[in-house]
DRENSEDO-810856 format. One record per residue: residue in one letter; x, y, z of N, C-alpha, C, O in turn. Coordinates in steps of 0.1 Angstrom, whole numbers, padded with zeros to 4 digits, always signed. Each point is the difference from the previous one (the first is absolute). Layout:
! DRENSEDO-810856
AXYZXYZXYZXYZ/...
END
This chain:
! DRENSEDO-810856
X-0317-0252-0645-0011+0001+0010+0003-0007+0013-0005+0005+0010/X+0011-0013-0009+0000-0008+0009+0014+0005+0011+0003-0003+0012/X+0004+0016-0023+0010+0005+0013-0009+0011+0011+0004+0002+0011/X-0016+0004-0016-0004+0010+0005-0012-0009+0010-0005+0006+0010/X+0002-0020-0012-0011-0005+0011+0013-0003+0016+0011-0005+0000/X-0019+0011+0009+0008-0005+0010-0001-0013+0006-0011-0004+0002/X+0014+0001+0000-0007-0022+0008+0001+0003+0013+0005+0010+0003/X-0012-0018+0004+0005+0002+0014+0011-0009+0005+0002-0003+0012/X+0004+0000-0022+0015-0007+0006+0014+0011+0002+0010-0002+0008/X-0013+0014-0019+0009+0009+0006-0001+0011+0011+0010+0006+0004/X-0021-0005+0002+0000+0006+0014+0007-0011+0013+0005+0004+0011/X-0006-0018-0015+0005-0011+0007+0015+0003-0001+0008+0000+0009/X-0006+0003-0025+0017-0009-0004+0002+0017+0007+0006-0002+0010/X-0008+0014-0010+0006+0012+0006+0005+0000+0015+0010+0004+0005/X-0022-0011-0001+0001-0001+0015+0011-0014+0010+0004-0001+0011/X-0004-0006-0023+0010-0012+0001+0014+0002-0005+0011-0005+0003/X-0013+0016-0013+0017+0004-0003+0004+0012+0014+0009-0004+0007/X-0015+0015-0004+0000+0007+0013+0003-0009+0009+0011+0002+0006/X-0020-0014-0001+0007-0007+0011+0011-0009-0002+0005-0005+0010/X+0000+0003-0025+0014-0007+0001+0010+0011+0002+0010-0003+0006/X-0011+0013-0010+0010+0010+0001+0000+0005+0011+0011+0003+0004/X-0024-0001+0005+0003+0004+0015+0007-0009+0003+0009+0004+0006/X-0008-0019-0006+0005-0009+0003+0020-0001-0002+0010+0001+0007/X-0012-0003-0018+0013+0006-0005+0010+0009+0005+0013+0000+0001/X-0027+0013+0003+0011+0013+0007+0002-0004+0015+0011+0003+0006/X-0023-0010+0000+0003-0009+0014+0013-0011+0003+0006-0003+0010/X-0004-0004-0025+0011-0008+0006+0009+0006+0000+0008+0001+0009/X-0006+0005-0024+0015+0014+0001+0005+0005+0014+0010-0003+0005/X-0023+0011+0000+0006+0008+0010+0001-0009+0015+0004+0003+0011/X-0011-0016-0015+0003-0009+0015+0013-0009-0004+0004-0009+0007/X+0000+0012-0016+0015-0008-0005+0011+0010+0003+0010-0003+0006/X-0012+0018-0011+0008+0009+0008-0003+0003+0012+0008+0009+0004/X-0015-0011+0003-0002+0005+0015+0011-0017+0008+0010+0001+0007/X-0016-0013-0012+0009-0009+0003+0015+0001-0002+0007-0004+0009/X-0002+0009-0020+0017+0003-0004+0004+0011+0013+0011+0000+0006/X-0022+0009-0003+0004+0008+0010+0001-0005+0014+0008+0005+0008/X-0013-0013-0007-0003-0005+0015+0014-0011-0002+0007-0003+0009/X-0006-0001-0021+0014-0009+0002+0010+0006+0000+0010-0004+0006/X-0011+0015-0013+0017+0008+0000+0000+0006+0014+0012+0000+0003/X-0018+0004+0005+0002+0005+0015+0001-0012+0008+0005+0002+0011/X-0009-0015-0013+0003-0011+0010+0012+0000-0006+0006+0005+0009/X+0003-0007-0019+0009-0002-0006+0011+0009+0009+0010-0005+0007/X-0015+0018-0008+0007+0011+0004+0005+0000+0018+0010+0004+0006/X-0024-0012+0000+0000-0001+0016+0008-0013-0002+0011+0001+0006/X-0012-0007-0010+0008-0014+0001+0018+0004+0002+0008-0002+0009/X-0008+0009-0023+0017+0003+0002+0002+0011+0010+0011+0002+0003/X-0020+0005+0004+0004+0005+0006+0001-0003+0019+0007+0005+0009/X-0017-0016-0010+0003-0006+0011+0011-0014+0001+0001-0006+0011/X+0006+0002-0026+0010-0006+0001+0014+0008+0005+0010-0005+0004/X-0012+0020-0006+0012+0010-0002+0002+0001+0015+0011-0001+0006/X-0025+0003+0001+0002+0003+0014+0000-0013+0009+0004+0000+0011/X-0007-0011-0018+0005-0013+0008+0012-0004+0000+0005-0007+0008/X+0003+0013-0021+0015-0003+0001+0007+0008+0007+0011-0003+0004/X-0015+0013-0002+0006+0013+0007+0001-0009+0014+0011-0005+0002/X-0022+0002+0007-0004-0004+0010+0011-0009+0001+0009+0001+0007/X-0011-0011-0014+0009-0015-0001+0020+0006+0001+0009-0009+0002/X-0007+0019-0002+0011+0003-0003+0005+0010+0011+0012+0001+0004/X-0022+0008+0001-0001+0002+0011+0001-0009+0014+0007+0003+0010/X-0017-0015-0012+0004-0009+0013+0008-0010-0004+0000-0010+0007/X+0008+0010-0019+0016-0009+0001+0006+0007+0007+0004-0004+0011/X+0001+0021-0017+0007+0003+0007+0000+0002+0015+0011-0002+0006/X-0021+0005-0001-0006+0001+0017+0008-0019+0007+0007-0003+0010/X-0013-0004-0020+0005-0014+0005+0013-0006+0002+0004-0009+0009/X+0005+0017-0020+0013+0004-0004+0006+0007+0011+0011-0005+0004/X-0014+0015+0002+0004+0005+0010-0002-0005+0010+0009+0002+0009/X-0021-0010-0003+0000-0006+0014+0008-0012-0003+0010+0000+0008/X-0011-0008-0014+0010-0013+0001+0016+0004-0004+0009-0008+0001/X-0008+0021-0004+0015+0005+0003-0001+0002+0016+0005-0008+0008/X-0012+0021-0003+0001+0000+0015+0001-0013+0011+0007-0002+0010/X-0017-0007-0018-0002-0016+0010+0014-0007+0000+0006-0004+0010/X-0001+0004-0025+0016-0008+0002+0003+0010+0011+0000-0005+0012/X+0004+0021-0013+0013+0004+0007-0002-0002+0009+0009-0004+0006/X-0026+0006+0004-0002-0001+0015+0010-0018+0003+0010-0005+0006/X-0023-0001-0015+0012-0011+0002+0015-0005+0002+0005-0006+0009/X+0000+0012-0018+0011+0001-0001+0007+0005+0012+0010-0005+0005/X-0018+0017+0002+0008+0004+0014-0001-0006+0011+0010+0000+0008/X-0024-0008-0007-0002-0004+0012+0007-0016+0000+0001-0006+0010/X+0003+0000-0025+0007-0013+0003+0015+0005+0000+0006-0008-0007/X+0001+0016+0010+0011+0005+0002+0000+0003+0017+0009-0004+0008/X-0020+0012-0005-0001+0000+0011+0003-0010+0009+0009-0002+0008/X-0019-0005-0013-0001-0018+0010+0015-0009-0003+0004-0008+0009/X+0003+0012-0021+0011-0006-0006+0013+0007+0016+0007-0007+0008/X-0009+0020-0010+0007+0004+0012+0000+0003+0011+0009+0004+0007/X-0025-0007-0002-0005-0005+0015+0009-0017-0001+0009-0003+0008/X-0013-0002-0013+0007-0017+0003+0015+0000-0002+0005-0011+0002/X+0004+0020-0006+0011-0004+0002+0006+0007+0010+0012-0001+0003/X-0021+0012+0004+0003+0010+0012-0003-0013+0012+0009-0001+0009/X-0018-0006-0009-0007-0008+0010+0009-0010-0001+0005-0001+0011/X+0002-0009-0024+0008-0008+0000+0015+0002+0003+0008-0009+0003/X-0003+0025-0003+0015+0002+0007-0002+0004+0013+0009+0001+0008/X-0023+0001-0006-0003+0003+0015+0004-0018+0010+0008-0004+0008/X-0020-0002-0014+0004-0014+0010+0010-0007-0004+0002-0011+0006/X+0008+0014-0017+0015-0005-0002+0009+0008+0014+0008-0005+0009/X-0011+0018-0012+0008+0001+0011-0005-0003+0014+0008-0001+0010/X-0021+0001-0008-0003-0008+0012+0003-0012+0006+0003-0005+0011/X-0004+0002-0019+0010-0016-0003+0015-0006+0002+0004-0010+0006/X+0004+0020-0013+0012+0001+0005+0003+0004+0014+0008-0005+0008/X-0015+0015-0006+0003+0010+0014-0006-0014+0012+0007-0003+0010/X-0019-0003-0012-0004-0011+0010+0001-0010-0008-0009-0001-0008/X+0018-0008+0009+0000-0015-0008-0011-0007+0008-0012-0001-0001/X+0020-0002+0011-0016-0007+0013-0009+0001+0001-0008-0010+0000/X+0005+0020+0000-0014+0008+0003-0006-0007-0015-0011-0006-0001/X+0021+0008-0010-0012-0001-0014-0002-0016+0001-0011-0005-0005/X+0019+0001+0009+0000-0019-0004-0011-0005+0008-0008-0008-0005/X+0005+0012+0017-0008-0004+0013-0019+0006-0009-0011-0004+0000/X+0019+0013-0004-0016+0008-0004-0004-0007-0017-0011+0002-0005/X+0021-0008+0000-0001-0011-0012-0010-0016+0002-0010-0005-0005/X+0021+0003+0017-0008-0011+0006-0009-0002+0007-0006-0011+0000/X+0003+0024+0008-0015+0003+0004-0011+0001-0011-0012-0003+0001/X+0019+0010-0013-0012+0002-0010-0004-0016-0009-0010-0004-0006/X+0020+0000+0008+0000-0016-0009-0005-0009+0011-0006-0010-0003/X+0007+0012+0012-0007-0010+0008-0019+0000+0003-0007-0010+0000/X+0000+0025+0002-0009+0008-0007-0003-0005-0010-0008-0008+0004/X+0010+0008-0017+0000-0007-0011-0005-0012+0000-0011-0004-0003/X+0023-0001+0007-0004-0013-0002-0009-0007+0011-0004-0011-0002/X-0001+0018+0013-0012-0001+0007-0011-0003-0010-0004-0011-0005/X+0001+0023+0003-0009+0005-0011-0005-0007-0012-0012+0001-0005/X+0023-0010+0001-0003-0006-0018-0004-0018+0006-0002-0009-0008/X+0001+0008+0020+0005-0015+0004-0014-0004-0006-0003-0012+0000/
END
């Protein structure tokens, strides 16, 4: 007898098992909706590490090539100046030789100048 009386605790306990299971099917699918949203950050992640190394490897090389160009420019223009000063230095050797006078007078005019100057 008592299976066929209804109570009114099972229209309750129906309505309370319905909302644990909507509940249930709510966290399910907000726990896979969350795996989803992590596997695509996951997925953006590596893929903006792929394109940051690209980048990084990209401007070594770029960097690689200008501090090769910077040595050579360098490299020319202290050769340059290396062979401007010993064109200038066999220049007033032989001015020197050709006027002994002339250079000694112009020695001691410049040291006397000088030593004007520092007094």
């Amino acid at each position: 007898m008592s299976e066929s009386i209804a109570t009114p605790q099972d229209p309750i306990e129906g309505v309370k098992s319905q909302a644990l299971q909507a509940a249930e099917e709510l966290r399910a699918a907000a726990a896979h909706k969350a795996q989803q949203l992590k596997d695509v950050a996951q997925e953006r992640v590596q893929h903006l590490r792929e394109v940051a190394g690209e980048r990084v490897q990209h401007l070594r090389a770029i960097a690689s090539e200008k501090s090769d160009h910077l040595r050579d420019v360098a490299e020319e223009h202290f050769t340059d100046a290396r062979e401007r000063i010993g064109d200038w230095q066999e220049e007033t050797e032989r001015y020197v030789r050709e006027n002994p006078t002339k250079s000694v007078l112009i020695a001691l005019g410049v040291g006397f100048l000088v030593g004007r100057l520092f007094r």
